[in-house]
DRENTOR-730260 format. One record per residue (C-alpha): x, y, z. Coordinates in nm, 2 decimals. Layout:
BEGIN
{rec {X Y Z}}
...
END
This chain:
BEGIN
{rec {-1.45 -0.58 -2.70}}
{rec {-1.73 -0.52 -2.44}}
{rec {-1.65 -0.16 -2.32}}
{rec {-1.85 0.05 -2.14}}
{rec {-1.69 0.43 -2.04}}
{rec {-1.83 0.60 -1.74}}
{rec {-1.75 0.96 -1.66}}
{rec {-1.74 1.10 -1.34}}
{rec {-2.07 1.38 -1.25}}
{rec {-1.91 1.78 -1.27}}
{rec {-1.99 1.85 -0.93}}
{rec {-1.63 1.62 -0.86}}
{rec {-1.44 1.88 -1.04}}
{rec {-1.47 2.14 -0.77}}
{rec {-1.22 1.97 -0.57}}
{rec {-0.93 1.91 -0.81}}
{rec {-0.57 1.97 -0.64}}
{rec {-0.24 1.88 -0.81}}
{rec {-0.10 1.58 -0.76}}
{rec {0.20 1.60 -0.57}}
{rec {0.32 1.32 -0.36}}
{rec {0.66 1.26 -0.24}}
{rec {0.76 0.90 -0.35}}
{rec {1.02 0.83 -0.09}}
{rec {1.08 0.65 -0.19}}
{rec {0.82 -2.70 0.09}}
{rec {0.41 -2.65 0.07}}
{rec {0.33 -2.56 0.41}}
{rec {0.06 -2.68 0.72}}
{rec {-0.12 -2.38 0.82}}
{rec {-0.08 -2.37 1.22}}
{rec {-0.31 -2.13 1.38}}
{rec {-0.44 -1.83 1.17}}
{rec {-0.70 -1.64 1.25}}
{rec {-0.92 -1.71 0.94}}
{rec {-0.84 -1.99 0.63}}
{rec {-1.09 -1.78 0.37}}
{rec {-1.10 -1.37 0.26}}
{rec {-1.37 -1.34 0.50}}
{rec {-1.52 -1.05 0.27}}
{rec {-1.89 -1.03 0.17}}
{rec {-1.96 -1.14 -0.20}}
{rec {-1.57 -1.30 -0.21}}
{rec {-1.49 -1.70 -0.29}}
{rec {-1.25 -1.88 -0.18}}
{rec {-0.94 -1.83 -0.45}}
{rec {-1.04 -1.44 -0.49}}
{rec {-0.87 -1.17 -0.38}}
{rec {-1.12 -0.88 -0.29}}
{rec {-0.95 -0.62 -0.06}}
{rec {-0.60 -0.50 -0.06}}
{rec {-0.53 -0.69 0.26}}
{rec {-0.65 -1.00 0.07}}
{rec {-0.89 -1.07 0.38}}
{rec {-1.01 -0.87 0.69}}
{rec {-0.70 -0.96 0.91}}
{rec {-0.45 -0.86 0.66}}
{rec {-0.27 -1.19 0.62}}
{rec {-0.18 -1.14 0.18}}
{rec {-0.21 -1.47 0.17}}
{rec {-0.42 -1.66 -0.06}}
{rec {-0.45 -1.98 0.13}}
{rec {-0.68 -2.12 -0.18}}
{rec {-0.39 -2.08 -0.44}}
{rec {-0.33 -2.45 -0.59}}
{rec {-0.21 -2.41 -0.92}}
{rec {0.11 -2.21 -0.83}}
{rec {0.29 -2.42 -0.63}}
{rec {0.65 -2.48 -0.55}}
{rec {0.64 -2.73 -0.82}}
{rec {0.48 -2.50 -1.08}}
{rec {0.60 -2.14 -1.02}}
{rec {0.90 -2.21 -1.27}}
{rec {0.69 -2.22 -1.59}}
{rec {0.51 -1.92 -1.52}}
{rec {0.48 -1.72 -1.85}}
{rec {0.36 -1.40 -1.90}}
{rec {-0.03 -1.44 -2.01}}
{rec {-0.13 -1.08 -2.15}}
{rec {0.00 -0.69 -2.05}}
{rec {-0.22 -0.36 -2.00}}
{rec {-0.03 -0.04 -2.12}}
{rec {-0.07 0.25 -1.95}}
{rec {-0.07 0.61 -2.15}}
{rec {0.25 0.83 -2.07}}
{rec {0.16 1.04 -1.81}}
{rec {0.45 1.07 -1.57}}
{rec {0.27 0.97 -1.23}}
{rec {0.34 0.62 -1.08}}
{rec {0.14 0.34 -1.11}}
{rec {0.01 0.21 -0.76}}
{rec {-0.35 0.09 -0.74}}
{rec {-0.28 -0.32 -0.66}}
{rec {-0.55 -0.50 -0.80}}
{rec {-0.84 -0.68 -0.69}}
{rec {-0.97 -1.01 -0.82}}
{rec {-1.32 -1.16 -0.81}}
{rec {-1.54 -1.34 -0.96}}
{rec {-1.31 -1.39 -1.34}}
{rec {-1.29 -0.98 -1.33}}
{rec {-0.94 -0.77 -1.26}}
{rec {-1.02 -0.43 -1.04}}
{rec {-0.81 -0.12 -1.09}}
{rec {-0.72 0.24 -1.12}}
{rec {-0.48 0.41 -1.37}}
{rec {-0.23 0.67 -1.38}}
{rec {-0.40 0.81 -1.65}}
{rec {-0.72 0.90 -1.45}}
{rec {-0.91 0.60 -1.55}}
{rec {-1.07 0.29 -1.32}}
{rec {-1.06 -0.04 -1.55}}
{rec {-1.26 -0.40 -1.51}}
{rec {-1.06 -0.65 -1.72}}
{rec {-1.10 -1.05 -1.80}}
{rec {-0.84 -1.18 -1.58}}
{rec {-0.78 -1.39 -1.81}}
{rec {-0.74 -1.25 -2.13}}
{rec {-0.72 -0.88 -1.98}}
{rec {-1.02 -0.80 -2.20}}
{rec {-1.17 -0.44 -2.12}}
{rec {-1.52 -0.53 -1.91}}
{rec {-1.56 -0.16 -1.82}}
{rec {-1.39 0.14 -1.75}}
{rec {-1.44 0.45 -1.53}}
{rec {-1.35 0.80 -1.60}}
{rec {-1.25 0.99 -1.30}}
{rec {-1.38 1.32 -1.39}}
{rec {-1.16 1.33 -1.74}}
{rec {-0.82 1.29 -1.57}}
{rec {-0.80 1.56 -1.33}}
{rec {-0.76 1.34 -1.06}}
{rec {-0.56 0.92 -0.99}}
{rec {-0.61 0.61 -0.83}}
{rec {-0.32 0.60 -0.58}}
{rec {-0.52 0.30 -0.40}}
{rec {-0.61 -0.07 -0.40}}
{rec {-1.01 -0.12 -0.43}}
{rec {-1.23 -0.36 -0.27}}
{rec {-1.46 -0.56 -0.40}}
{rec {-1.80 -0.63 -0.16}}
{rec {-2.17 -0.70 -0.23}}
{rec {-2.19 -0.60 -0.56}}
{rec {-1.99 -0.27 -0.57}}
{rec {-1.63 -0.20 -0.62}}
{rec {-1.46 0.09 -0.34}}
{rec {-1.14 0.34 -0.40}}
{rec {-1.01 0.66 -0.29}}
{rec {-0.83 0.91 -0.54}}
{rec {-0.56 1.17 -0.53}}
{rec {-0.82 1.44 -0.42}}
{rec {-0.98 1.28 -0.14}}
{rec {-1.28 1.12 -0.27}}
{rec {-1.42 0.79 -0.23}}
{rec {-1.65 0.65 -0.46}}
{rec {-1.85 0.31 -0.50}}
{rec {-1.90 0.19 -0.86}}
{rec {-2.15 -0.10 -0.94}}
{rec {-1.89 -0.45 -1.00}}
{rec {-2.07 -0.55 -1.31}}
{rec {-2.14 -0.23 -1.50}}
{rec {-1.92 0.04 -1.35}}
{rec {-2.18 0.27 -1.33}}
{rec {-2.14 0.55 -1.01}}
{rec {-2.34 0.44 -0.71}}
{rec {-2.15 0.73 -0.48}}
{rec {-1.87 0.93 -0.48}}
{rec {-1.80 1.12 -0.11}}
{rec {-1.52 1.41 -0.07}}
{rec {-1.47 1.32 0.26}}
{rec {-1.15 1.57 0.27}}
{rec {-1.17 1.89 0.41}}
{rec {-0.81 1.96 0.31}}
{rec {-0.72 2.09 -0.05}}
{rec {-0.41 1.88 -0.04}}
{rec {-0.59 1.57 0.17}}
{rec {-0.58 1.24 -0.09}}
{rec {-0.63 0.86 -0.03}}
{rec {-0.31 0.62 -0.05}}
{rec {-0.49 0.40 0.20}}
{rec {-0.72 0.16 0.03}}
{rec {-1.03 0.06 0.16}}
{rec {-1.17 -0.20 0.38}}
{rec {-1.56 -0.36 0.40}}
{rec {-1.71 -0.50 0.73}}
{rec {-2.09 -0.46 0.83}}
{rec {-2.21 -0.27 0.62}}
{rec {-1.89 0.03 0.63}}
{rec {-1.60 0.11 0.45}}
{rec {-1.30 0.20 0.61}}
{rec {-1.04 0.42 0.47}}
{rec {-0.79 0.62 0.62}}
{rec {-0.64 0.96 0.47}}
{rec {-0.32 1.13 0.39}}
{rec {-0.17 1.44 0.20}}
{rec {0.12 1.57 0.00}}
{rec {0.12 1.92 0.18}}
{rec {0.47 1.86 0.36}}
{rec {0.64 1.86 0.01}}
{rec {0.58 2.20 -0.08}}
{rec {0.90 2.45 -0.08}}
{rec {0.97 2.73 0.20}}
{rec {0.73 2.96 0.08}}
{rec {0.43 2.72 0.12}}
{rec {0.24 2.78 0.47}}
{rec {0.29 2.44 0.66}}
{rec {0.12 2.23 0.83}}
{rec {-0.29 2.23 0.85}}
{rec {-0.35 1.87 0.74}}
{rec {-0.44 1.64 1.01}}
{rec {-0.42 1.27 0.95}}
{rec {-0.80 1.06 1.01}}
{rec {-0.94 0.72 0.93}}
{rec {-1.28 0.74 0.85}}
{rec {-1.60 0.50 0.83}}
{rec {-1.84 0.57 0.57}}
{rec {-2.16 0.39 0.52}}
{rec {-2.12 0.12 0.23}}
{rec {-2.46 0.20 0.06}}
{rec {-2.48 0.52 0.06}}
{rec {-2.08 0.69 0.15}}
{rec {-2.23 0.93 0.46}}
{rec {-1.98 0.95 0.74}}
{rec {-2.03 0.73 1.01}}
{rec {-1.76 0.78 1.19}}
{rec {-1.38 1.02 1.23}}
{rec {-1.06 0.95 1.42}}
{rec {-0.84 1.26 1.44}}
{rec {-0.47 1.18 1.45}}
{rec {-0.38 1.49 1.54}}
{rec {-0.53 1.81 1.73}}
{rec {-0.65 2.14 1.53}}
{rec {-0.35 2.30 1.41}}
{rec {-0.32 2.70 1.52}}
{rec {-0.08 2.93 1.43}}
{rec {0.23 2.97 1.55}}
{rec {0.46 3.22 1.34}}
{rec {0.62 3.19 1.05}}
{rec {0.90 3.01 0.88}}
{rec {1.21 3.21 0.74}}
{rec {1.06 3.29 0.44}}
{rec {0.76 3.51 0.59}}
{rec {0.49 3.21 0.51}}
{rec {0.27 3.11 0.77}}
{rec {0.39 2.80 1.03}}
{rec {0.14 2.60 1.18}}
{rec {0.12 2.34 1.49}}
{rec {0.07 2.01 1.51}}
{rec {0.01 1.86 1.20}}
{rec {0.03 1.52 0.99}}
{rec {-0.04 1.19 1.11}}
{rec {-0.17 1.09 0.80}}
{rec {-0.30 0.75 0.76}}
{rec {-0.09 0.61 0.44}}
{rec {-0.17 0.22 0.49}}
{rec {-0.47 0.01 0.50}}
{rec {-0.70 -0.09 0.82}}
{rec {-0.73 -0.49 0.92}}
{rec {-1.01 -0.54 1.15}}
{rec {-1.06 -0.86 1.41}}
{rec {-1.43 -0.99 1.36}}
{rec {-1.40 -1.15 1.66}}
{rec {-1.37 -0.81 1.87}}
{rec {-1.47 -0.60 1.61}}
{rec {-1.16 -0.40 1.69}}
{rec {-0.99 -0.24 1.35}}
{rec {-0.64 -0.16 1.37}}
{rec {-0.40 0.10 1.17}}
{rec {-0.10 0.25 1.14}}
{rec {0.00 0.62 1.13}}
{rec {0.23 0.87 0.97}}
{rec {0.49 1.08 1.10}}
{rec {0.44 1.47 1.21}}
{rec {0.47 1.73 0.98}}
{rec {0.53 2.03 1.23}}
{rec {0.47 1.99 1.60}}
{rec {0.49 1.72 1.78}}
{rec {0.17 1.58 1.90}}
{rec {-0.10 1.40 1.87}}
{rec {-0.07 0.99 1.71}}
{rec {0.22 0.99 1.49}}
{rec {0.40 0.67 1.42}}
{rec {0.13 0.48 1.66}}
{rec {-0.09 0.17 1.56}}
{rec {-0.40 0.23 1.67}}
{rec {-0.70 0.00 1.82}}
{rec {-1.05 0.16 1.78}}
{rec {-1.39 0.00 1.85}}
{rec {-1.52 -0.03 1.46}}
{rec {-1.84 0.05 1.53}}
{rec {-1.78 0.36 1.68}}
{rec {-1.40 0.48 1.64}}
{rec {-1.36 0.45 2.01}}
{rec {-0.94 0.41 2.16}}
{rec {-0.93 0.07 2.26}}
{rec {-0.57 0.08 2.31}}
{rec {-0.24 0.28 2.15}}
{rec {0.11 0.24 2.05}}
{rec {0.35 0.51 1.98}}
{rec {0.63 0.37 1.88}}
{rec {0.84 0.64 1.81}}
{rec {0.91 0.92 2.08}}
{rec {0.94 1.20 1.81}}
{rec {0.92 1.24 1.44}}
{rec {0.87 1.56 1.28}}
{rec {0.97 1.55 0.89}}
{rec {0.87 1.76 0.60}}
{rec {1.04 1.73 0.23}}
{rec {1.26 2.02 0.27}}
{rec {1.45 1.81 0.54}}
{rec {1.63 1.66 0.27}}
{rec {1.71 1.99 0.14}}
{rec {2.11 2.13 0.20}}
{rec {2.02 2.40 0.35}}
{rec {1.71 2.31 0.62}}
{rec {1.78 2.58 0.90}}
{rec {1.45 2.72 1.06}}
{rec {1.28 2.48 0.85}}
{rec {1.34 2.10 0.97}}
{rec {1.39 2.18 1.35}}
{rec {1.44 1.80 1.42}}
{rec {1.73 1.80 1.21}}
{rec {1.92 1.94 1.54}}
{rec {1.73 1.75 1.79}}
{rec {1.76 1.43 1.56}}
{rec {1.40 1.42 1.55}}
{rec {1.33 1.42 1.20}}
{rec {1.31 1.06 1.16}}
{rec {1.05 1.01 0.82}}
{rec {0.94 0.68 1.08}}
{rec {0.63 0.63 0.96}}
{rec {0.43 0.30 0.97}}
{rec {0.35 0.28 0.62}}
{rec {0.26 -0.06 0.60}}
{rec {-0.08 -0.27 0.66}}
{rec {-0.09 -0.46 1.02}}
{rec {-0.14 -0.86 1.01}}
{rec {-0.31 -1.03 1.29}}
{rec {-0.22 -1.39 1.35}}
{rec {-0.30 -1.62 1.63}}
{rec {-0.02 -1.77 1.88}}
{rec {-0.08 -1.96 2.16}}
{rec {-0.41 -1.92 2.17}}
{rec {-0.40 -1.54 2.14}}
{rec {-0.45 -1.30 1.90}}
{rec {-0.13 -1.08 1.81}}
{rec {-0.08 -0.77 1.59}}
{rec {0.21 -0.71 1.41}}
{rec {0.27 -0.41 1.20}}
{rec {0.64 -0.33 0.97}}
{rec {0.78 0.03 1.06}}
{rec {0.99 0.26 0.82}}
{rec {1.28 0.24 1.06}}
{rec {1.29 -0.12 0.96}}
{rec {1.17 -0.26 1.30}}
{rec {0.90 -0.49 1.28}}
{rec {0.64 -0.46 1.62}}
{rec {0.46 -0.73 1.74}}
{rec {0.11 -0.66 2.06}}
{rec {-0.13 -0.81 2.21}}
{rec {-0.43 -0.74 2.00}}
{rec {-0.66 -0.75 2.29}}
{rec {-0.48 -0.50 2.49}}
{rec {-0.13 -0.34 2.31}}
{rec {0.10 -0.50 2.52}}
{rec {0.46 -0.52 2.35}}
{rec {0.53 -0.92 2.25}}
{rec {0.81 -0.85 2.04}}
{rec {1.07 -0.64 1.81}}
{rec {1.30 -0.74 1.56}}
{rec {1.48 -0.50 1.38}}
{rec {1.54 -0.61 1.04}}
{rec {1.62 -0.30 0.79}}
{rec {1.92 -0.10 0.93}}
{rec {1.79 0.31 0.99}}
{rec {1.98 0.49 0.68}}
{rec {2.09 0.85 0.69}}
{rec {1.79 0.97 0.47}}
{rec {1.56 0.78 0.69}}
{rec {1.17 0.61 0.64}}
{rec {1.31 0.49 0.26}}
{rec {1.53 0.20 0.45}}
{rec {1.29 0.03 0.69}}
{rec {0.95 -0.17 0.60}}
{rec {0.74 0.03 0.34}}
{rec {0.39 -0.09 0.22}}
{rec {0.29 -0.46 0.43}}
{rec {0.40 -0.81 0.50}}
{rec {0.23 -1.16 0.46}}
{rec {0.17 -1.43 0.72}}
{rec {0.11 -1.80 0.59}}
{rec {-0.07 -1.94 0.90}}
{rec {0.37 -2.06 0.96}}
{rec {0.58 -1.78 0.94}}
{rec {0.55 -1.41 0.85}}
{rec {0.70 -1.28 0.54}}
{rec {0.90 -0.90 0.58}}
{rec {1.04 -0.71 0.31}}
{rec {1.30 -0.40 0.40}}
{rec {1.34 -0.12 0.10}}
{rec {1.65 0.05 0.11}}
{rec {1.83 -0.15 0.32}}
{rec {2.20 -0.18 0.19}}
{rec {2.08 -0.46 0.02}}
{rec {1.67 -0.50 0.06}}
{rec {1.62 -0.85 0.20}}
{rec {1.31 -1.11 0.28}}
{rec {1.30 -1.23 0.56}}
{rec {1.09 -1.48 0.73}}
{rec {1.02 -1.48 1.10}}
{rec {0.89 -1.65 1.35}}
{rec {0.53 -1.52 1.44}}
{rec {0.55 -1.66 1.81}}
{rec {0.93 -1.46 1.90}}
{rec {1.04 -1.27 1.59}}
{rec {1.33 -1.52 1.56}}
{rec {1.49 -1.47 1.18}}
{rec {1.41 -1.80 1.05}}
{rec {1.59 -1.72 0.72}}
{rec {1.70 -1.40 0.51}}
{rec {1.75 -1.38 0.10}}
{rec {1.89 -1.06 0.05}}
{rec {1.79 -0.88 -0.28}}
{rec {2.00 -1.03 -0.54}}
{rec {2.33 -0.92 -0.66}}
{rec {2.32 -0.91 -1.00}}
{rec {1.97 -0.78 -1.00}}
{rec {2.10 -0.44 -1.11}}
{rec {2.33 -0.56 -1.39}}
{rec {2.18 -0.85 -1.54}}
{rec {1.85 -0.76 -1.76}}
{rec {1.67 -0.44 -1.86}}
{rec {1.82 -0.30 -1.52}}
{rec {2.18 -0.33 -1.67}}
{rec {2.11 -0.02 -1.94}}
{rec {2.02 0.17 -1.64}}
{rec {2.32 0.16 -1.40}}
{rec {2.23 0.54 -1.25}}
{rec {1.87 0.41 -1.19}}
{rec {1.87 0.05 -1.09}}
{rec {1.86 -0.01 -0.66}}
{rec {1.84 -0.31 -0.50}}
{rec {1.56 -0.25 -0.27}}
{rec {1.21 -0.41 -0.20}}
{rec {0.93 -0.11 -0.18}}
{rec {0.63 -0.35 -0.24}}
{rec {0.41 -0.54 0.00}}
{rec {0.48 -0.87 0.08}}
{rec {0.25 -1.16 -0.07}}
{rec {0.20 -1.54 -0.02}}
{rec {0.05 -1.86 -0.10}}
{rec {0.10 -2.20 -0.04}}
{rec {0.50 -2.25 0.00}}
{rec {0.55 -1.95 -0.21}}
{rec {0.63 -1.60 -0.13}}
{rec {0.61 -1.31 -0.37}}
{rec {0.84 -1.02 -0.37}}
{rec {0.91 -0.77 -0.63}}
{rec {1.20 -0.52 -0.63}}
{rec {1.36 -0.18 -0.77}}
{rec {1.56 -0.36 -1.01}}
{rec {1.22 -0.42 -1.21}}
{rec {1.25 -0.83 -1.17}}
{rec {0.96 -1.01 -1.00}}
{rec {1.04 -1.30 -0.84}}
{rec {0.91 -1.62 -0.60}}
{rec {1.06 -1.77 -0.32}}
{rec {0.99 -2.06 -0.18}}
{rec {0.88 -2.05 0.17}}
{rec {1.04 -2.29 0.31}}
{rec {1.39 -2.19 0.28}}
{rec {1.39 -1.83 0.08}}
{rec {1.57 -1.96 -0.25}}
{rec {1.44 -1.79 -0.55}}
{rec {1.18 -1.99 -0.75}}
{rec {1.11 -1.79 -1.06}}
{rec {1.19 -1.45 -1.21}}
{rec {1.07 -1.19 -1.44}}
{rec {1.25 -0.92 -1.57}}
{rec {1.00 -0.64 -1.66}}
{rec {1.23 -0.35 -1.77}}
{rec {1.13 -0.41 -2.14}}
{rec {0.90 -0.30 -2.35}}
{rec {0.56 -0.48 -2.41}}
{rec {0.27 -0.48 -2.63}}
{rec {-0.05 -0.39 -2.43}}
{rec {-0.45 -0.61 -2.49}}
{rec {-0.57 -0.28 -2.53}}
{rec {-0.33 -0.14 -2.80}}
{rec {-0.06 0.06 -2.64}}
{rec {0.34 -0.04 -2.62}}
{rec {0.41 -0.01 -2.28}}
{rec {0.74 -0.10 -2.03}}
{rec {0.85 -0.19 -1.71}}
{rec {0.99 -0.04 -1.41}}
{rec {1.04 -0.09 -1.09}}
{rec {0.78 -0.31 -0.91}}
{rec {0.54 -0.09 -0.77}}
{rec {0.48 -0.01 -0.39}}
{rec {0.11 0.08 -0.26}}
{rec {0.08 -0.30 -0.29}}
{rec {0.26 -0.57 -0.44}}
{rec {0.22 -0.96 -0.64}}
{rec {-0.18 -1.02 -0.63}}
{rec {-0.25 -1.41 -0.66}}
{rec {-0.55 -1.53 -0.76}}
{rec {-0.73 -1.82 -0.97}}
{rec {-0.34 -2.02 -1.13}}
{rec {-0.27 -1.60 -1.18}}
{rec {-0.02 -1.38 -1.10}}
{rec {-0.07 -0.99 -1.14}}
{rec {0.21 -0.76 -1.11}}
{rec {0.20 -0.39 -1.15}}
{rec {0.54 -0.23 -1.27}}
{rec {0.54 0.18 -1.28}}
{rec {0.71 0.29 -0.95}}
{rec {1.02 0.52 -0.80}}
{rec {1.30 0.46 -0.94}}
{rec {1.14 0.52 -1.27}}
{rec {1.33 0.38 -1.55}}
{rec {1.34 0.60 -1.88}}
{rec {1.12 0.56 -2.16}}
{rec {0.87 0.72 -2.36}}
{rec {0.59 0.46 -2.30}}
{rec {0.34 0.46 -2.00}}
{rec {0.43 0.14 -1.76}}
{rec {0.19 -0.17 -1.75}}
{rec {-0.01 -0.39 -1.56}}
{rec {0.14 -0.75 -1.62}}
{rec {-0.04 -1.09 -1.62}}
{rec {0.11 -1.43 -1.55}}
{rec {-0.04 -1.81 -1.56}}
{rec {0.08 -2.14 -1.60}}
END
């Protein structure tokens, strides 16, 4: 094998944190759509080089001709990465371009593979470990972008992996990057988040404050800063004597889209963590050359939610519990913009399961549809990570939703245009079976297309296809086995991660399995490969 190992410069170490995050867990006509190819510098049509799969955010890989409603049954499973055993989830969705798979590790490591035969190209050491991939890369003129679980962002030469940059653009020790990045003109947009609401009553909360930053693509200086949130101050303390600080959160967990035609970017935001102020659970409208409000939507009155909320006993420390405030309402997943009428609408998923529809030129409500129904433990029932539009119909997964279910809608009025609920027997048919106490039938990842095929994957560890059309399943996978990794390692299924979902690239489908619920086993989980 061709392997080249890159190790991160010592000056990263200085800002290693723990990781702790809170896991809450037919072919069809294009009409309208606001662009037919990824629109992303260096990218052909049939790659897929940006977690968004182009600038607007559509997942759909409008170039795909080799999977088709007529092919996807014989998919078969073309080669598996293993993963080393290292207890953190596997969620950085890949990037394809140019013959060469992008993406990070739970083990601390970022890998180039054949994407064909899943040889190793390259791999990238992330200062040896001490800090993960929790993001989807993107792939522009000649360099490869990510964040990690401390807050860096680094740029890596696309043929060699060699270090071009790496940035801490975090000024919080428990700041991190689940949001993956975006190129356009020369920046790279990336928005930030943290794991400092999951720490116990003892832990002085909240000082983080949610952003979405612009960093120059050559060089990773700071162009640019949103705030989501004002400076937090002191305010008292909590019960337990440790300091209690107001507002906080905000962060920005999902990825930007931006409209080249307005150069406006748009993104979604997180939930408070103490306090009430500031942009949580808004999708925001900035000028992307200068991070200027062009318009905002809050769509949620208030949401304050830390971990111990779930706790039994959350007096003095989950205020909204009483005031039915603590929600968990986040919007966690990616917006799409799509074209109807002859305007430009954006449409964003919410964790309360409603999905949103604006103007895009100036934030005017369009639509709702509520498709998950709100649960009792909140965010994990509603739309988590991003949905797909087709140039047809928009594609909308719900997570814990008493079953999970697709759905596809109708981009002009939000009309259901069909539902296929997670199915059934997805929890006692295959690997899921041995695991009766784990197995859920919920969808956590993003939602991706192609031509008359949609790609879902679920807690129950199956990936599966649907066709477009009508929502009947095409083609499954069950991946709660074990495998024998390219690179040497036995690894094994789980549930289909979140932070992404199904990339679709080149008569390939590439499917990441290593998320909550986590199925037992002693083997790291695996990156899995699929062709015709």
């Amino acid at each position: 094998m061709d392997i080249q190992t890159n190790t991160g410069s010592d000056e990263l170490s200085r800002h290693t944190v723990p990781y702790r995050i809170l896991v809450l867990v037919a072919a069809v006509l294009p009409l309208v759509a606001v662009s037919a190819a990824p629109a992303v510098a260096g990218a052909r049509p049939g790659d897929w080089p940006t977690w968004q799969g182009d600038l607007q955010g559509s997942r759909h890989n409008a170039a795909e001709h080799r999977i088709t409603p007529a092919t996807a049954a014989e998919l078969k499973l073309k080669w598996a990465f293993a993963y080393p055993a290292t207890g953190a989830p596997v969620k950085s969705q890949p990037a394809v371009v140019g013959g060469v798979v992008y993406f990070g590790g739970p083990d601390g490591k970022f890998y180039a593979l054949d994407a064909r035969t899943g040889r190793t190209r390259w791999t990238y050491d992330l200062n040896a470990g001490r800090a993960f991939v929790l993001d989807g890369p993107a792939v522009a003129r000649g360099k490869v972008y990510f964040g990690d679980s401390r807050g860096y962002v680094y740029a890596l030469d696309q043929h060699t992996g060699r270090l071009r940059w790496a940035k801490d653009t975090e000024t919080h020790p428990a700041g991190l990057h689940t949001s993956s990045p975006l190129y356009y003109d020369g920046k790279i947009y990336i928005g930030a988040s943290s794991g400092e609401n999951t720490g116990d009553a003892n832990t002085p909360c909240c000082t983080f404050r949610g952003h979405l930053d612009a960093l120059d693509a050559e060089t990773g200086e700071l162009a640019w800063r949103y705030w989501t949130v004002p400076e937090p101050v002191q305010v008292g303390t909590w019960p337990s004597g440790a300091a209690r600080w107001e507002p906080s959160g905000a962060g920005v967990w999902s990825s930007p889209v931006i409209d080249p035609a307005t150069r406006t970017l748009y993104v979604g935001t997180g939930q408070n963590y103490t306090g009430s102020a500031g942009d949580f659970d808004s999708l925001l409208a900035l000028d992307a050359r200068t991070g200027a409000v062009r318009w905002k939507q809050q769509v949620t009155d208030a949401d304050t939610w830390r971990s111990l909320c779930n706790e039994p006993d959350a007096e003095g420390y989950c205020p909204g519990l009483k005031d039915g405030s603590a929600l968990d309402y986040d919007i966690g997943a990616t917006p799409n913009l799509f074209r109807v009428g002859g305007r430009t609408i954006v449409g964003v998923g919410q964790k309360s399961g409603v999905y949103h529809a604006f103007d895009a030129r100036t934030g005017r409500v369009e639509w709702r549809r509520q498709l998950g129904v709100p649960l009792p433990s909140g965010g994990i029932s509603g739309i988590q990570w991003g949905s797909s539009y087709d140039g047809r119909r928009l594609y909308v997964a719900t997570y814990f939703a008493d079953p999970g279910t697709l759905f596809a809608v109708d981009p002009a009025t939000g009309q259901v245009l069909w539902q296929t609920p997670n199915p059934a027997d997805g929890c006692t048919t295959g690997g899921a079976a041995r695991f009766p106490e784990v197995c859920t039938l919920a969808h956590t990842p993003a939602v991706t297309t192609s031509p008359g095929l949609v790609y879902e994957g679920s807690n129950d560890g199956k990936m599966r296809v649907y066709a477009a059309g009508t929502g009947d399943v095409l083609w499954e996978f069950d991946t709660i086995r074990e495998f024998t990794g390219v690179n040497g390692r036995t690894g094994f299924g789980s549930a289909i991660s979140g932070n992404g979902g199904a990339v679709v690239s080149g008569g390939m489908l590439y499917v990441q399995a290593g998320y909550y619920p986590f199925y037992p086993t002693e083997h790291g989980n695996v990156l899995l490969a699929f062709g015709l």
